[in-house]
N, C-alpha and C positions, 0 to 999 in steps of 0.2 A: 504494500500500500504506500502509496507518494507520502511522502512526509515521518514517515517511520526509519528508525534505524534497524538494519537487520543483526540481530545478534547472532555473530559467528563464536564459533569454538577455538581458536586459537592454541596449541600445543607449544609446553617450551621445544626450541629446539634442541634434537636429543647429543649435537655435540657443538665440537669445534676445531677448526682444523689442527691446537696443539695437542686437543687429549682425544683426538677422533682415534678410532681403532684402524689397525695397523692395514685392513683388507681395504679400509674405503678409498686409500690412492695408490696412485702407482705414478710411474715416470710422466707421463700424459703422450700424447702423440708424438710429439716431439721428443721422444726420447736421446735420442742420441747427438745433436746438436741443433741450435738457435743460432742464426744467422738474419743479421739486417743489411737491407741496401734502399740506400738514401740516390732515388734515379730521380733526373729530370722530369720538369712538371711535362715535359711535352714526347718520354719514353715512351715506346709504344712493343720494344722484340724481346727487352730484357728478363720480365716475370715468363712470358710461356718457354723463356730460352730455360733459366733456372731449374725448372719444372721439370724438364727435359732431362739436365743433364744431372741433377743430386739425388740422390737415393731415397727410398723411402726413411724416415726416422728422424729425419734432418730437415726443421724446422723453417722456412723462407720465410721473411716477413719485409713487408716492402712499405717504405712511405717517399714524399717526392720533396723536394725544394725546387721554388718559382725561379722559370725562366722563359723569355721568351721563344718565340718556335724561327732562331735564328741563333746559329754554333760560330761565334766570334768569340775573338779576345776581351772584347769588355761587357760582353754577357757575361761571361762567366766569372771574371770578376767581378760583377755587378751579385752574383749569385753567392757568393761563400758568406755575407752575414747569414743568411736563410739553412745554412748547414746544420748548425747544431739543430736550431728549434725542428727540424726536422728529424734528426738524429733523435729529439726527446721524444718523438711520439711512438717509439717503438720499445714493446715489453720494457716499462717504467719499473716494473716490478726489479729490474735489476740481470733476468738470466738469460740474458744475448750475450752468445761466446763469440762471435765475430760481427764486427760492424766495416760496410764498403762501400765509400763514393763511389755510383756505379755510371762514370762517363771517364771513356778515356779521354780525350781531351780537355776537358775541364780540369783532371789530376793536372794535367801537364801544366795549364796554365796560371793556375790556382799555387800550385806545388805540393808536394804530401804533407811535408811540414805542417803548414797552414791549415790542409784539409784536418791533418791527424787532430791537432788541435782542436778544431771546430767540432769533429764528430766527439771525442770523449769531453770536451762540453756539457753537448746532449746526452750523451751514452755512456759515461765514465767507468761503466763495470764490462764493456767490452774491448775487446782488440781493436782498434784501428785496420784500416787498412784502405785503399784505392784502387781502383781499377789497371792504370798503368803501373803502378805497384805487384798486381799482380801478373802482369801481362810479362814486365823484368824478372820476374823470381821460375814463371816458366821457360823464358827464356836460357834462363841460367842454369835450370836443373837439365835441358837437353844439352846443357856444354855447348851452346853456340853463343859467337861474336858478331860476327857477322852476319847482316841482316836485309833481307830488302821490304821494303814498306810498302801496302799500298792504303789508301786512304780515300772516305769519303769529300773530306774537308777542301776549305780555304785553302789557298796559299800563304797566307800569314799564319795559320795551325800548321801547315806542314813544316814551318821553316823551325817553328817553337819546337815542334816533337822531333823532327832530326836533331835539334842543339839538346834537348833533355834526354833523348835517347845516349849518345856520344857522350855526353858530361857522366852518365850512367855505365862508362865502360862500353859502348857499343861501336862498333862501326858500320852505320848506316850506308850500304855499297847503292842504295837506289830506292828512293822517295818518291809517288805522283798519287796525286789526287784528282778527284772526279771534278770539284768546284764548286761542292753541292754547298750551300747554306744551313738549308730547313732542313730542321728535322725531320718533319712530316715524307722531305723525298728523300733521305738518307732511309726509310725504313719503307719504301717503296721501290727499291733497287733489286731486281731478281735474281735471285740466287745464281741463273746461268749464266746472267751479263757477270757479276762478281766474279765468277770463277774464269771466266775469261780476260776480264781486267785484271785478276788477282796473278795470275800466268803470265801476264806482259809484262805485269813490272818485277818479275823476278829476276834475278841476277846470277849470272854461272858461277860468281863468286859467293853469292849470300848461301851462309847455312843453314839456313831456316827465313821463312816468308811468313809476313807478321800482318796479318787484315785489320786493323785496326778502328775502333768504332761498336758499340755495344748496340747501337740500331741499325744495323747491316744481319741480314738475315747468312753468315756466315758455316755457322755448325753444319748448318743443312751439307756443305761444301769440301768439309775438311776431308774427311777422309781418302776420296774424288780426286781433290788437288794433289795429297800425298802422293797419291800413287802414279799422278801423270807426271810430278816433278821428283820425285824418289827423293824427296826432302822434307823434313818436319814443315809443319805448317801452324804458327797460332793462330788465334785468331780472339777476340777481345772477352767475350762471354766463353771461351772454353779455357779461358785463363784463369778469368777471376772465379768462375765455378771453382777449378781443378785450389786454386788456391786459397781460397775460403773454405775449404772442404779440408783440406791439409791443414789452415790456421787452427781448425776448430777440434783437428785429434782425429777426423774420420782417412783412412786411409784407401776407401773400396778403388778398383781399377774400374774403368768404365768404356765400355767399347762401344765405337760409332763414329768417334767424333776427336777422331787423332789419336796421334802417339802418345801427347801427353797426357792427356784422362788415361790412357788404355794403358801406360807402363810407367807412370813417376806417381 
């Protein structure tokens, strides 16, 4: 009846998570690792790449920092106050084992330093880490130096990531870029024009051919490329998988999608 209170029966509740009994939890889904990535507000390959390439157990969680749908030098430094407060909104609670600015170019231009900073900020009980952070540490576990790059980017990005590559120990034998801007057409790029771009700018001397770019539909490609160039191939998203995956203590091999998921 309108105007009546109904009386319900309310029960205490019968615990609490410090003196609940020992069956009511367990590790939860997530059991074997928490991993965050802090992508651009205008990412679009990165989370179904992820998905793809990490095992079951192992926790993804994704938030973005504002940028506009244009890959410049002063976007992206326009973008790293917005880092941390991004970085906080991911399992507050404290148990993210790995945290990763997930653009390579942005690392580059930003620097790790700076990034690292910004992310434990936000996320202070996790790992640091960046994308081209991770993309050097696969480089270095296949023992190669030598490198040929191909990139969706600017030419003022290409000139930045040969100089930070090379300051990195590298020797950059061969650099070219598409020219692209947006975002939006760097992840509209087909996997087979890729892989025939990614073939021309390889070099008889580079050890390994490095795709660089987390919204370049790449994975799809690796393997393919390996076998027509009989040479490692990274490529941006099977780096920082393969190395967030490593930061966090999981060591699984992962076949599909290169040498490095499948033997480091």
């Amino acid at each position: 009846m309108i105007g009546k209170t109904a009386m319900v029966n309310i029960k205490p509740s019968r615990s609490h998570p410090e003196t609940a009994p020992p069956e009511m939890f367990d590790a939860g889904v997530n059991h074997r690792a928490k991993i965050g990535f802090v992508l651009l507000a205008t990412e679009q390959t990165i989370e179904s790449d992820m998905f793809k390439l990490c095992p079951q157990g192992v926790g993804l969680h994704f938030t973005r920092a504002s940028n506009p749908d244009s890959i410049t030098i002063d976007t992206f430094n326009a973008q790293l106050p917005d880092l941390s407060r991004a970085a906080s909104t991911l399992l507050p609670d404290g148990s993210l084992d790995v945290i990763c600015y997930a653009c390579t170019s942005g690392s580059i231009v930003m620097g790790e330093e700076k990034i690292f900073a910004a992310l434990q900020k936000g996320a202070p009980y996790a790992q640091p880490t960046s994308l081209i952070t991770s993309v050097m540490a696969g480089v270095r576990a296949l023992d190669a130096t030598k490198i040929a790059v191909a990139t969706p980017y600017l030419d003022e990005i290409n000139r930045l990531e040969a100089i930070y590559l090379e300051e990195n120990g590298f020797d950059v034998v061969e650099i070219q870029g598409l020219n692209l801007e947006k975002d939006s057409d760097m992840v509209r790029v087909t996997p087979d024009f890729l892989m025939e771009f990614a073939a021309s700018v390889d070099h008889p001397e580079a050890e390994a051919l490095f795709i660089s770019c987390g919204a370049l539909r790449s994975i799809e490609i690796i393997d393919r490329l390996e076998e027509r160039l009989n040479k490692p191939v990274i490529c941006s998203n099977q780096a920082m998988a393969w190395h967030c995956l490593r930061q966090s203590g999981i060591k699984d091999h992962i076949s599909g999608y290169g040498t490095l998921l499948r033997a480091y």
